[in-house]
Structures are given as structure tokens and as C-alpha cells.
C-alpha positions in Angstrom: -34.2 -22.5 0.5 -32.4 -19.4 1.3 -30.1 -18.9 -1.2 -26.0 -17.9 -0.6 -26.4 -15.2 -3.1 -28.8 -13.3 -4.9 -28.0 -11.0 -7.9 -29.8 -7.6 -8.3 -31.5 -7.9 -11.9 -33.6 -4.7 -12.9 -36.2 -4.0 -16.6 -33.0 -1.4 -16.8 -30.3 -3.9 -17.2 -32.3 -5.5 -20.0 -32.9 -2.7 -21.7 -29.3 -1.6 -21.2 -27.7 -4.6 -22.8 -30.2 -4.4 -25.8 -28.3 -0.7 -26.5 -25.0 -2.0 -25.8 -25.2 -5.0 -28.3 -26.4 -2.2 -30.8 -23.9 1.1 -29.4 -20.6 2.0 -31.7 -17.3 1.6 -30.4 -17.0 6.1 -29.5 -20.5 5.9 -28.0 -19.6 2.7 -25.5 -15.9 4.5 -24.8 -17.7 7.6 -23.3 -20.1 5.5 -21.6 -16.9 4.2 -19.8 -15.0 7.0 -19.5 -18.3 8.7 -17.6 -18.3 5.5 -15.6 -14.6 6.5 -14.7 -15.1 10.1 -13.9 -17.8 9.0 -11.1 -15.7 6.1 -9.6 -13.1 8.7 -9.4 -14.9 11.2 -7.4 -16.2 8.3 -4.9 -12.2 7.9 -4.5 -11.7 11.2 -3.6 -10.6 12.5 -6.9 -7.6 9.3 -7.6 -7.9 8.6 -11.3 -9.5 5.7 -12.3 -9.8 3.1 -15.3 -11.9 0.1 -16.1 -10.3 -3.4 -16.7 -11.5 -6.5 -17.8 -11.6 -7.8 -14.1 -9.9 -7.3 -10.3 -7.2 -9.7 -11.1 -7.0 -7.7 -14.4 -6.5 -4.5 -12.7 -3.6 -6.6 -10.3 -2.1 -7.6 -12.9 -2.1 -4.1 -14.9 -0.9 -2.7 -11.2 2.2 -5.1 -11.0 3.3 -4.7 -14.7 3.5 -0.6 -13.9 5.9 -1.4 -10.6 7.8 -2.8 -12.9 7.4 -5.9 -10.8 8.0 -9.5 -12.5 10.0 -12.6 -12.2 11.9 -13.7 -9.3 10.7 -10.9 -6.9 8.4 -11.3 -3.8 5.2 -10.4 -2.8 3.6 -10.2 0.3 0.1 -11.4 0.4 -2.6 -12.3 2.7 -2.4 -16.0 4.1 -6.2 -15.4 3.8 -7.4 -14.7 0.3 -8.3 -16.7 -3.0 -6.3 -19.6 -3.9 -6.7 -18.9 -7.1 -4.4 -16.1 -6.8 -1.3 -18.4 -5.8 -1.6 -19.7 -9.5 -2.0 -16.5 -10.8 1.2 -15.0 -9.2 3.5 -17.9 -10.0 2.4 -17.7 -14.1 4.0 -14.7 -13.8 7.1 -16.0 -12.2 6.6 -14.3 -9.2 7.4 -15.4 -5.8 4.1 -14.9 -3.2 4.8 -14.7 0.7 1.8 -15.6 2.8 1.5 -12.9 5.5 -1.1 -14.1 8.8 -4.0 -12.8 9.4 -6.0 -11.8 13.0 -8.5 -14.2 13.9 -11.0 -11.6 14.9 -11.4 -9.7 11.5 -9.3 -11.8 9.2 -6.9 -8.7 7.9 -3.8 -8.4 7.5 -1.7 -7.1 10.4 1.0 -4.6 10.7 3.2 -6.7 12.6 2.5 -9.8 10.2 3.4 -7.9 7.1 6.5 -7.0 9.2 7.2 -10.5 9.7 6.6 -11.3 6.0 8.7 -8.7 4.1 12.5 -9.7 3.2 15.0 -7.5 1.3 13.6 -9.4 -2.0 9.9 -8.4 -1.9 8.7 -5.6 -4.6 5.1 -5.2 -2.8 2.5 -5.7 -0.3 -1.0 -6.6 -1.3 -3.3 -5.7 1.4 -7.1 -6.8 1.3 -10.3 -4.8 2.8 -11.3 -9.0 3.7 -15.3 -8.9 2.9 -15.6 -5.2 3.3 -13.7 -4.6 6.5 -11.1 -2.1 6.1 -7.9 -3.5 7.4 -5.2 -1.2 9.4 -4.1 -0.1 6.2 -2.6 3.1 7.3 -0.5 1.0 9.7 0.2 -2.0 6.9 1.2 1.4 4.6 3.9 2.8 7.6 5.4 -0.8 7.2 5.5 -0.9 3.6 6.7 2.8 3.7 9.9 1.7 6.0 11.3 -0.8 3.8 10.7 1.1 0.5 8.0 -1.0 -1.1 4.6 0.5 -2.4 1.4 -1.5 -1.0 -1.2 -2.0 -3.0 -4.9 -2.1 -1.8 -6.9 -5.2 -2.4 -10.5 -3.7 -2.8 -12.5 -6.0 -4.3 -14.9 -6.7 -1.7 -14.7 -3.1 -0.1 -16.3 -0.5 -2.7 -17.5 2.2 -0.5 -15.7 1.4 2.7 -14.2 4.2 4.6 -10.7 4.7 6.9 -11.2 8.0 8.9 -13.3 9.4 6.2 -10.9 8.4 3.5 -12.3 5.9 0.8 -10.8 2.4 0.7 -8.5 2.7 -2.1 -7.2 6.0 -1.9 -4.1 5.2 0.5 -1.8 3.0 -0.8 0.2 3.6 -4.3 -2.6 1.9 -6.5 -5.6 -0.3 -5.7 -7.8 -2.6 -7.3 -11.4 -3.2 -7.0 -13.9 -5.9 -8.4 -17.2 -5.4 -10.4 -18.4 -9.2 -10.5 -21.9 -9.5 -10.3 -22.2 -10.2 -6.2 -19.6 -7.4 -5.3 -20.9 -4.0 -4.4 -20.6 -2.4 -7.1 -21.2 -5.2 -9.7 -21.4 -4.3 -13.6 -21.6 -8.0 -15.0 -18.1 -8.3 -14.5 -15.0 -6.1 -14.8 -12.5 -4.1 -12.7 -11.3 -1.0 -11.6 -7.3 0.2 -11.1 -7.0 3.5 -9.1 -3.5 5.3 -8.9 -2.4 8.3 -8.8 1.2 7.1 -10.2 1.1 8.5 -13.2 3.8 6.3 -14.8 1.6 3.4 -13.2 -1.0 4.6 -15.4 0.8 5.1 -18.1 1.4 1.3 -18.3 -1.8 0.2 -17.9 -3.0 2.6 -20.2 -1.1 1.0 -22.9 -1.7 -2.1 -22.5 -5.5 -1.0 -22.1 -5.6 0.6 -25.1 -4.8 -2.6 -27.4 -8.0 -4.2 -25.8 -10.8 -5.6 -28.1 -14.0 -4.0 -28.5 -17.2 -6.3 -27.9 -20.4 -6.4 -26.7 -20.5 -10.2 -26.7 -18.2 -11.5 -23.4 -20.5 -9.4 -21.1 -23.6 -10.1 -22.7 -23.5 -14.1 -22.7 -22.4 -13.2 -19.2 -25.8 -11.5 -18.5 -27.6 -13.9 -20.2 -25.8 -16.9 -17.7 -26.5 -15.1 -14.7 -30.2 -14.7 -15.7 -30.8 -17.9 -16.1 -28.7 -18.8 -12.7 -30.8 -16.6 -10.8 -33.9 -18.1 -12.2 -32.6 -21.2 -11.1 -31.7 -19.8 -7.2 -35.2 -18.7 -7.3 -36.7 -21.8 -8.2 -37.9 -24.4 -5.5 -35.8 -27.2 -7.7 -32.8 -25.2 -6.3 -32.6 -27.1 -2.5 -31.8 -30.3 -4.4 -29.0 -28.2 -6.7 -27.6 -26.5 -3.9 -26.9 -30.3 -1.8 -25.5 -31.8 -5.4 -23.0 -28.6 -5.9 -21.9 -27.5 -2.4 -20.6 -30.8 -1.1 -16.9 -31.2 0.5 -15.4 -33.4 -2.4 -12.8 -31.5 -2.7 -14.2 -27.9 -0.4 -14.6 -25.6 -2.6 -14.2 -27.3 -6.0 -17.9 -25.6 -7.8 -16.5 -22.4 -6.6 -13.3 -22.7 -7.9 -15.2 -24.2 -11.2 -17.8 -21.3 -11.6 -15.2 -18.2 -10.6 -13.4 -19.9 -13.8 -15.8 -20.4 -15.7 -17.0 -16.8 -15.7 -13.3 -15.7 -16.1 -13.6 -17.7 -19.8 -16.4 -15.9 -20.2 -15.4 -12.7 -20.2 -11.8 -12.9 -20.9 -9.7 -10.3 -20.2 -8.2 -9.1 -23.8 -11.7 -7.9 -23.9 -12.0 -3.6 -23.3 -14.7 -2.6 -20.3 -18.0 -2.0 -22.5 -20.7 0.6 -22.9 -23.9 -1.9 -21.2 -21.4 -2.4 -18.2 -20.3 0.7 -17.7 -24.0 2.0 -17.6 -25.0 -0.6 -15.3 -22.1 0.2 -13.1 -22.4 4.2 -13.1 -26.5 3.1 -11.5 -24.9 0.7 -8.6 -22.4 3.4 -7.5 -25.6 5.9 -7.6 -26.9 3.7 -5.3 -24.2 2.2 -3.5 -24.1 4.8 -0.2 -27.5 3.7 0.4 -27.0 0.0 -0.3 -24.3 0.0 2.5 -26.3 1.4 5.0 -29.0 -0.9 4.3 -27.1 -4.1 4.5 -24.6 -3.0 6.7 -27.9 -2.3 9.3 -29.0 -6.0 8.6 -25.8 -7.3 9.5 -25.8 -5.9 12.6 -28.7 -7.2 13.1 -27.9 -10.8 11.9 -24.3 -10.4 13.9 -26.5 -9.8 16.9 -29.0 -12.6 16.8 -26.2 -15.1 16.4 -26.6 -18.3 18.4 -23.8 -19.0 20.9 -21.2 -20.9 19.2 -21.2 -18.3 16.4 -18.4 -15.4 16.7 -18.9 -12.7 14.0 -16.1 -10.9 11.8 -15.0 -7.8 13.9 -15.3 -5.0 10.6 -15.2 -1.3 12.4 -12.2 -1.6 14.0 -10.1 0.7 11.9 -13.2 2.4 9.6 -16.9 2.0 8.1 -17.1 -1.2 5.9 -18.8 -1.9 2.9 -21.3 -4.4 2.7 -20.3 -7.5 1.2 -20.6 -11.8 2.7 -21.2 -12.2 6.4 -19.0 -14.5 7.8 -18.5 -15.5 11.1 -16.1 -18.5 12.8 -17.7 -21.5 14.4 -15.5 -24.3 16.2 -17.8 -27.1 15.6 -18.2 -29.3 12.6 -19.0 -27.5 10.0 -19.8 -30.2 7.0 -22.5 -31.7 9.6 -23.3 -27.5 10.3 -23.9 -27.4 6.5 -26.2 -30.4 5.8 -28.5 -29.7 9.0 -29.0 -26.3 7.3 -29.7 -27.0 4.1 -32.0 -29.7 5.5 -33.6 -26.7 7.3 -33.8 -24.3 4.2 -30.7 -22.4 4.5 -27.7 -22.7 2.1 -24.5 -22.2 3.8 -20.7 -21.5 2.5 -17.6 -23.2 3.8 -13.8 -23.1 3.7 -12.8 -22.9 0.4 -16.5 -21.9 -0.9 -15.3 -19.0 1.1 -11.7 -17.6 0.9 -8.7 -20.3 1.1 -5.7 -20.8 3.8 -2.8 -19.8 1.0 0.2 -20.7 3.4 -0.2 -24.3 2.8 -0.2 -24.2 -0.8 3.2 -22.0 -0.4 5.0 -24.6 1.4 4.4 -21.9 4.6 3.7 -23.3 8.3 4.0 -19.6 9.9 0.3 -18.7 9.6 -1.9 -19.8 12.3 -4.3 -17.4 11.8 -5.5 -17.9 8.7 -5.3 -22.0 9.5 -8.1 -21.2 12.0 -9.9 -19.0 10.0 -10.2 -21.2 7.3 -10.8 -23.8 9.3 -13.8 -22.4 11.1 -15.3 -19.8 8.5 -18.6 -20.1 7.5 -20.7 -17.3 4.9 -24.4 -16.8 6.0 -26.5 -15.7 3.4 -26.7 -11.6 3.7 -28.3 -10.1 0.1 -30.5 -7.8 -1.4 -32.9 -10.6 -0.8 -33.2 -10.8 2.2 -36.0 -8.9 4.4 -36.8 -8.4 7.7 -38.7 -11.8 7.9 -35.7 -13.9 6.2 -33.3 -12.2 8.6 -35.8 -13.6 11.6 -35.6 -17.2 9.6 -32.1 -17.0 9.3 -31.6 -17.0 12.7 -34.1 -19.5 13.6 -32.9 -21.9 11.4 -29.0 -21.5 13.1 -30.0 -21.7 16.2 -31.7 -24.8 15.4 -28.8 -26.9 13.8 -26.7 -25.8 16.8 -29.4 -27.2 18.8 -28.2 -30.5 21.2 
């Protein structure tokens, strides 16, 4: 079977996390301040520091606004539900904002619609790599007098006029999980150039624990997961995990299961950052790569299929292809499987938030959610899978 994701596992890696188990606590805080200094000059020079995770770096963000309970934030109606939870632990109040159907972003107008006199921020989120109008989401924000705040964790190398993703709103965050595009076995970026932002966050960094441990049993489980998406016993796995009772619930299980693995009062460490300063040596040539095979996968789709618009307002970065289909998609889902190709579905995807916030303004999400579906678009996939790939869709849309 063609698997959803694939995870890019190199001689290097092992021999990296054999140093990093062994480095000293100065030695691995150099490695990560290097790591740093190059992320920071992909961002155009905005000062950078590692966190524990993206929702680490969000949370590191919100806690230099001086934003906490009782005040509002605007968020996408299309993002992870997980987030919801997140937000409200903090005693904060999230606003769902819609999103267009075409590239399922964030809008201008909706964040107009979605902002009251009581909300502290706008997130905004780069949704799998396609840069959203931030620059016009920003000119909103900028009217009412609230700083926005760049959701980047799918969009690490993504460009708006030239400009990295990241670099325009008051801080932004970014992911390094291991299927992200810049992934260092877990961990986060915050960029800002607020320098009592980072003050904050600096602080609080700096009380972090020191261990090799959370990232390397984190290793070691995505090893063996990989050998197990490799092997031919994983068709069988991927029918038993990926089922619709509830949509969505292994994902939810394994994003928090690998949270509790590498928990965030943990500092970023030495192996990761070493690992990370390779991917973003490689990263401007990853995107091409992938972004060229989704073009190609977006143009062999089978009618019925309607791919994510992502170049409407700049270059993306190359991370899940998704596309909306109107049909049935559980029945979509076992008649590819049955044909060797594991796909993702509504909340194995992203998740329509506006429901869970008592929200009924937020058609667009509604139907993005309810008509998403993730093809399989990785590292391991060639010329020839690309060709199967689109064989085996337009056969399960077959009459």
C-alpha cells in the first residue's frame, strides 16, 4: 500500500543521536543556537528560537502579548481541533474566522467579520503550505490595533512576494514534527522581532530542562513506525487505524501521544538541532521537488477531484496534498485502500473548529471539512507511484 506519510530517515540521523545522547549541555546549546542563526537568515534576518514544539512556540508568543484570560482570539474555522482545548486551558476565548473553499485560508474579509473590540490577536495559518493573503489579513489586524500572528507550521520555506512566510506579522510560529518540512524529530520555532516578545519567551526558555532522552525515544518510535509503513503487514494496519469511529480519533491519539513524548518543559537539544540545520540545507530543493510532483498529481486528478488553489498570493512550501471531493468519502476511502492506496479524511486531516465553539457562521470550513481528502505526496513517492496514484483514483471514482 501507498502509505499517507513517509518519514526521511538517513545513516546521519543515527549517527547524530548516538552524539547527542553522549554531548554536554554547552556543546548541544551551540548546536542550537547555530540551528537558530540559519533559520534566522532563511527568515530574512527575524531572530529566531527553538521550542519544545509549534504549540510551544504559540503559547510562548501569547504569553509575550501579554495575552491571557478572558480575551479573544481570532482563529481559523479550519485548523486542528486540538487547538480549541489548548486555548480554553488558558482561559482564553477562540473566535472561529471562515475560510475560502478554494484554498482553505483565512480571508481578509472573514477576519473582518471575526474581530470584536474584545480580541487581543489574529492567528493566521499558511493551511498545508499555501500562503494565505496575509499582507491583507495583516491591514485588518493593523486597523483595529491587534498584532497577527503567523501560523507556519506547515509552510517552512513558503514565499509572499519574495518575503519568507513568517516574517510579516508581529511573531510567527513554525513546526519541526517529523512529517513537516523542516522536521528535527520534534520541536518548534518562534520568530519575532518584538524584542519584549522575546524577552518573555526567553525567560521562560531558559528554565527549560536539558535532555537527550524525549527526542531520542522519539527517534527510536518513529523508526520503528516507519519500519512498520514499510512493511507489507501495514494494508491490514492502516484499515484497523483509519476507520471513521469517531473520524479522526488515531490522529488525535498519535499527535498526543508524541506530545507526551517529548514534553514541552524539555529545552530544544543538540541531535535535533543538527538534524534540523541538514533539512533547512536541503529544504529550497525539497520544495521544488515536491512542489513539481504536485503539480503533477494536481493535474492528473480524476474529475470529481478539485485541488487546493496554493499560488494565489505567493510560492508554497511543500507539505499534504489535499484536494475536496463531493462524493462519499468513507466508501472513497475503503475502495482505495482496497486498491493499495491509504487515504486521509476529515478530522485525519484538519477539523471544522466552529462547531466545537458553539459557531454556525462558517460555511466554508463546514465544506471543507466535509469534503477534504489528503493523497499521499512524500519523499517516497517517484515518478511511477505518482502514475499509480492516479490510477488507483481514477479507479474508485470509476461507475
Amino acid at each position: 500500500m501507498i502509505p499517507r506519510r513517509r518519514i526521511d530517515i538517513g545513516l546521519q540521523d543515527a549517527a547524530d543521536l548516538w552524539h547527542g545522547m553522549r554531548e554536554s549541555v554547552t556543546s548541544a546549546s551551540g548546536q542550537v543556537r547555530e540551528f537558530e542563526a540559519a533559520a534566522s537568515a532563511l527568515l530574512g534576518g527575524v531572530p529566531v528560537r527553538a521550542t519544545a514544539s509549534g504549540r510551544d512556540a504559540l503559547d510562548l508568543i501569547l504569553a509575550g502579548l501579554g495575552i491571557g484570560p478572558g480575551d479573544e482570539l481570532v482563529i481559523p474555522a479550519y485548523t486542528l481541533g486540538e487547538l480549541v482545548a489548548r486555548l480554553r486551558a488558558r482561559g482564553l476565548k477562540p473566535v472561529a474566522a471562515d475560510v475560502d473553499v478554494d484554498s482553505f485560508c483565512l480571508t481578509p474579509e472573514s477576519v473582518a467579520r471575526a474581530i470584536t473590540p474584545r480580541t487581543r490577536a489574529v492567528v493566521a495559518l499558511h493551511t498545508f503550505g499555501a500562503p494565505c493573503d496575509i499582507r491583507g489579513i495583516a491591514a485588518v489586524a493593523a486597523r483595529h490595533g491587534v498584532p497577527l500572528i503567523e501560523d507556519c507550521a506547515h509552510a517552512f520555506g513558503a514565499r509572499i512576494d519574495g518575503q519568507p512566510a513568517g516574517s510579516v506579522g508581529r511573531a510567527a510560529l513554525f513546526s519541526l514534527e517529523v512529517a513537516k518540512p523542516v522536521a528535527a524529530f520534534g520541536g518548534g520555532l518562534l520568530a519575532s522581532a518584538d524584542a519584549q516578545l522575546l524577552a518573555v519567551a526567553a525567560e521562560q526558555l531558559e528554565m527549560r530542562r536539558h535532555s537527550p532522552w524525549p527526542a531520542t525515544r522519539k527517534t527510536l518510535m518513529k523508526c520503528a513506525e516507519e519500519f512498520a509503513v514499510r512493511s507489507p503487514a501495514y494494508a491490514l494496519a492502516a484499515r484497523m487505524m483509519f476507520r471513521e469511529m469517531p473520524s479522526g480519533g488515531f490522529e488525535s491519539f498519535y499527535r498526543g501521544l508524541h506530545d507526551r513524548v517529548r514534553p514541552a518543559d524539555v529545552a530544544f537539544g543538540g541531535f535535533q538541532a543538527r538534524r534540523g540545520l541538514r533539512r533547512l540545507q536541503g529544504l529550497a530543493a525539497r520544495n521544488r521537488h515536491l512542489n513539481g510532483l504536485w503539480e503533477q498529481l494536481a493535474a492528473s486528478l480524476p474529475r470529481g477531484f478539485v485541488a487546493q488553489q496554493r499560488r494565489r498570493h505567493g510560492d508554497p512550501a511543500a507539505y499534504n496534498f489535499v484536494a475536496r471531493h463531493a462524493g462519499d468519502l468513507s466508501r472513497l476511502r475503503r475502495r482505495a485502500q482496497a486498491a493499495g492506496l491509504d487515504l486521509a479524511i476529515h478530522g485525519e486531516i484538519l477539523d471544522d473548529v466552529a462547531p466545537m465553539l458553539g459557531q454556525t457562521d462558517c460555511p466554508g470550513a463546514a465544506q471543507v471539512f466535509a469534503e477534504a481528502v489528503a493523497i499521499p505526496l512524500h519523499l517516497g513517492i517517484d515518478e511511477a507511484g505518482l502514475q499509480r496514484i492516479g490510477e488507483i483514483l481514477a479507479g474508485v471514482v470509476a461507475p
